[in-house]
Structures are given as structure tokens and as C-alpha cells.
Wavefront OBJ file of the C-alpha trace (Angstrom):
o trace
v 209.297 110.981 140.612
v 205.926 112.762 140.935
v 204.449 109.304 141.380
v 206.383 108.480 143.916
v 205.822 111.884 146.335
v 202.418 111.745 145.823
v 202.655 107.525 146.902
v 204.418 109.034 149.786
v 202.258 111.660 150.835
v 199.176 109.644 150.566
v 200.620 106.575 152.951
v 201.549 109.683 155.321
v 198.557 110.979 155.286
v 196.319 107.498 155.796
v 199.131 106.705 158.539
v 198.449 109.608 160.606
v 194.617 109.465 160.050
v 194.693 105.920 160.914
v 196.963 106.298 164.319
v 194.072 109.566 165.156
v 191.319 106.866 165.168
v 193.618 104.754 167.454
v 194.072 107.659 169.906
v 190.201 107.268 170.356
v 189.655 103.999 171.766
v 191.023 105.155 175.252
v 188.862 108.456 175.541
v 185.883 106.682 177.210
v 182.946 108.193 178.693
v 182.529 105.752 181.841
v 182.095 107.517 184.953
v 185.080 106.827 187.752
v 184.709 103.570 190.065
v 184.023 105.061 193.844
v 186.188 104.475 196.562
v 184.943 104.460 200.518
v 186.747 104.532 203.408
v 184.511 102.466 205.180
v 186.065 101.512 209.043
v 190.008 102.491 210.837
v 190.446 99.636 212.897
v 192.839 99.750 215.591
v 195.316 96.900 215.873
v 197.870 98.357 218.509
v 198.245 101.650 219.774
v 201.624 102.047 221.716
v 203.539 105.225 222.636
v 205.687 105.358 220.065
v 204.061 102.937 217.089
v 200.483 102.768 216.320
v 198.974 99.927 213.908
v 195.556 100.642 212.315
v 193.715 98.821 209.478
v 191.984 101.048 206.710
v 188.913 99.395 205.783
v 187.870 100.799 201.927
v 185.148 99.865 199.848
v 185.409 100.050 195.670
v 182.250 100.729 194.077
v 181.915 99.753 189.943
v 179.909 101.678 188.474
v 180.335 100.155 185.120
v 179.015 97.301 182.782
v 183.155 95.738 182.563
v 185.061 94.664 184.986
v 187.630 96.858 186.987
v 191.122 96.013 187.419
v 192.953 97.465 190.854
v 196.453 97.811 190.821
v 196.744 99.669 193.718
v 195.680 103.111 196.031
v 198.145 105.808 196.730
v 196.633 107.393 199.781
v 197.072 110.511 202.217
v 194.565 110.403 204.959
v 194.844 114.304 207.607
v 193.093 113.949 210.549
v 191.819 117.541 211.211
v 194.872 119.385 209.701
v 196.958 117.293 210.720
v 198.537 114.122 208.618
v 197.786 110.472 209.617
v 199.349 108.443 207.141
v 200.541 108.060 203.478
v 201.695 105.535 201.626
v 201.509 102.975 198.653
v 199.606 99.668 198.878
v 200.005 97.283 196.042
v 197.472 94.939 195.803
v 195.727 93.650 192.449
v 191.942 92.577 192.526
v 189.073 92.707 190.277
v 185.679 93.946 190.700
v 182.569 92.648 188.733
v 180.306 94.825 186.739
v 177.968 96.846 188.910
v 179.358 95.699 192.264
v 181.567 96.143 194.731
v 184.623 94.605 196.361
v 186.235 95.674 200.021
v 189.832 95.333 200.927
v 192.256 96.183 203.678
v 195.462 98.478 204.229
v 197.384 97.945 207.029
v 199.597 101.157 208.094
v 201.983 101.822 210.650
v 202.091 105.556 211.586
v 203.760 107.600 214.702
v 202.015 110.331 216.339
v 204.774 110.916 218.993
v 205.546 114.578 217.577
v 201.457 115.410 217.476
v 200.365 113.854 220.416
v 199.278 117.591 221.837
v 197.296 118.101 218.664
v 195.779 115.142 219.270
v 194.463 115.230 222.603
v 193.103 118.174 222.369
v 191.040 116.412 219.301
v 190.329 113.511 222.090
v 189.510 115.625 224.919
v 185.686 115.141 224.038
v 185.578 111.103 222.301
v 181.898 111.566 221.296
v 183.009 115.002 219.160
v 183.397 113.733 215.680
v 186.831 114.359 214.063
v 186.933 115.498 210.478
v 188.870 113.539 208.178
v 190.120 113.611 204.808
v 191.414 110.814 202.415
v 193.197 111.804 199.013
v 195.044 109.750 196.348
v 195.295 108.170 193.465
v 193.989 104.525 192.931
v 195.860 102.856 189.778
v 193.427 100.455 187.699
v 193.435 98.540 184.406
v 195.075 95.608 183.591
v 197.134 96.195 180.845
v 196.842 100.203 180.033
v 196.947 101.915 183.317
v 194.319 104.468 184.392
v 194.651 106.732 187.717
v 191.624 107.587 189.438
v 191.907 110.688 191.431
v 190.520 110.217 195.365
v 189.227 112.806 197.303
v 186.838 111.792 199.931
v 185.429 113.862 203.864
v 183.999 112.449 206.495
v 184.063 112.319 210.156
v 185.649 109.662 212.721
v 184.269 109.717 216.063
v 186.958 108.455 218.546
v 184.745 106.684 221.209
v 183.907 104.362 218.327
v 187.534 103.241 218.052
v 188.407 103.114 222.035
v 187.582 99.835 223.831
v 185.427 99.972 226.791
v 187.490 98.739 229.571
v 185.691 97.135 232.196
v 186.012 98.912 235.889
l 1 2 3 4 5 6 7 8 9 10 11 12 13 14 15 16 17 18 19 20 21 22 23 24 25 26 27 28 29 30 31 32 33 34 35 36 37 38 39 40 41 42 43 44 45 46 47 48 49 50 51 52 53 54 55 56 57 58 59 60 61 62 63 64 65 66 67 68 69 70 71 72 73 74 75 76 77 78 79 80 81 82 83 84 85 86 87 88 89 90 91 92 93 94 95 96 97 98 99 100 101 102 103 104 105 106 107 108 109 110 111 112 113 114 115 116 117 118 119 120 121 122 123 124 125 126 127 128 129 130 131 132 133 134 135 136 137 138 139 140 141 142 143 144 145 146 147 148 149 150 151 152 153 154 155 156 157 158 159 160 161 162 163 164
């Protein structure tokens, strides 16, 4: 009886050492992969719909190759919001390089359009912008990367010149 509490105990106690040690192999010390928002790209721009392309840029900072499952993104214009959303889209980055890739959105700015010329009123005043999210990587264990990225957009850059 003894014998067999003690044969017990000690398979217990090696199981729960043994599934600690397992706990380790996903507490890694690799620094984040990078993401950019690198160009908005205007596609159509009509009163009540407007169509841009979000240009990013993933940088890997690591010796292994990153899996991306996707980018969760909120992107405020000044205070105001531009767009959120989801974009699912799986690629792979090499070791110590990086990859671009394109989200298309579809936003309307009907309800802010006074906000927003007042932000236009002077096209060569750059607007401050901010991008959060989460981008989702790994290929079989997923891993959330936390965005947070400023910068500045400067509207003439994104108007055509029309000829007169």
C-alpha cells in the first residue's frame, strides 16, 4: 500500500516537472518582427465611398522564418478614425529580411468630412497618423504581435495634379 502511494507520488511529481520544462520551449527571447506602414494609395475617392490601398512593410528580425497569419489594424487620422478591420492573408518572411504586402480598405468619411477639410485646408501640412493592432504569426502555435506605429501623411502627396 505504501509502495504504491509513494509509486504514485513520484510519477506525479516527474509528470508535473516534466510538463514545467514543456511550458519553456515557447518563452523565447527573440525580439518582435517590425511592421511599417510604408504608402496609402488612393484607388477611388467618391462622395460617399473611398477605396485606399495600405502599403506595409514586415521587417524579420530573426535567424527563422516568420509565419503571417494576418494584421488586425486601426489606423486615426489626427483624432479621428480612418479604418479598422481584419485582413487575412498568410505569407512567410525569410530570416533577416523583409516582405511587403497590401490591404485594400473601403472606408466612408461622409459623417467627418468637416474634420477633414479643415485637416486639408493646407495639403503641404503633414497630418499625423497613427496605426495600432495586432498582427497574428506562427504557423502552427499562434503568436500576436502588438502594433503601435506614428507618423505623418502629407495630403498633396496623395492628390493628383490635374492639368489646367
Amino acid at each position: 500500500m505504501i509502495t504504491r502511494r509513494l509509486a504514485l507520488f513520484l510519477f506525479t511529481s516527474l509528470l508535473f516537472l516534466g510538463l514545467g520544462g514543456c511550458a519553456s520551449w515557447f518563452g523565447d527571447d527573440l525580439p518582435d518582427p517590425q511592421v511599417h506602414l510604408v504608402k496609402v494609395e488612393v484607388v477611388r475617392a467618391k462622395l460617399l465611398e473611398q477605396k485606399f490601398i495600405l502599403h506595409f512593410r514586415v521587417d524579420n528580425p530573426n535567424d527563422s522564418d516568420l509565419t503571417v497569419r494576418g494584421l488586425e489594424y486601426r489606423i486615426h487620422l489626427g483624432d479621428m478614425l480612418l479604418a479598422e478591420g481584419e485582413h487575412e492573408h498568410w505569407f512567410t518572411v525569410g530570416p533577416k529580411r523583409s516582405a511587403y504586402f497590401k490591404v485594400p480598405i473601403r472606408t466612408n468619411l461622409w459623417p467627418k468630412v468637416r474634420d477633414l477639410v479643415k485637416m486639408l485646408k493646407k495639403p503641404d501640412q503633414p497630418i499625423p497618423y497613427r496605426l495600432e493592432g495586432e498582427m497574428e504569426t506562427g504557423l502552427f502555435i499562434a503568436h500576436y504581435v502588438h502594433l503601435a506605429r506614428n507618423g505623418v501623411i502629407i495630403p498633396a502627396d496623395l492628390i493628383p495634379e490635374q492639368n489646367r
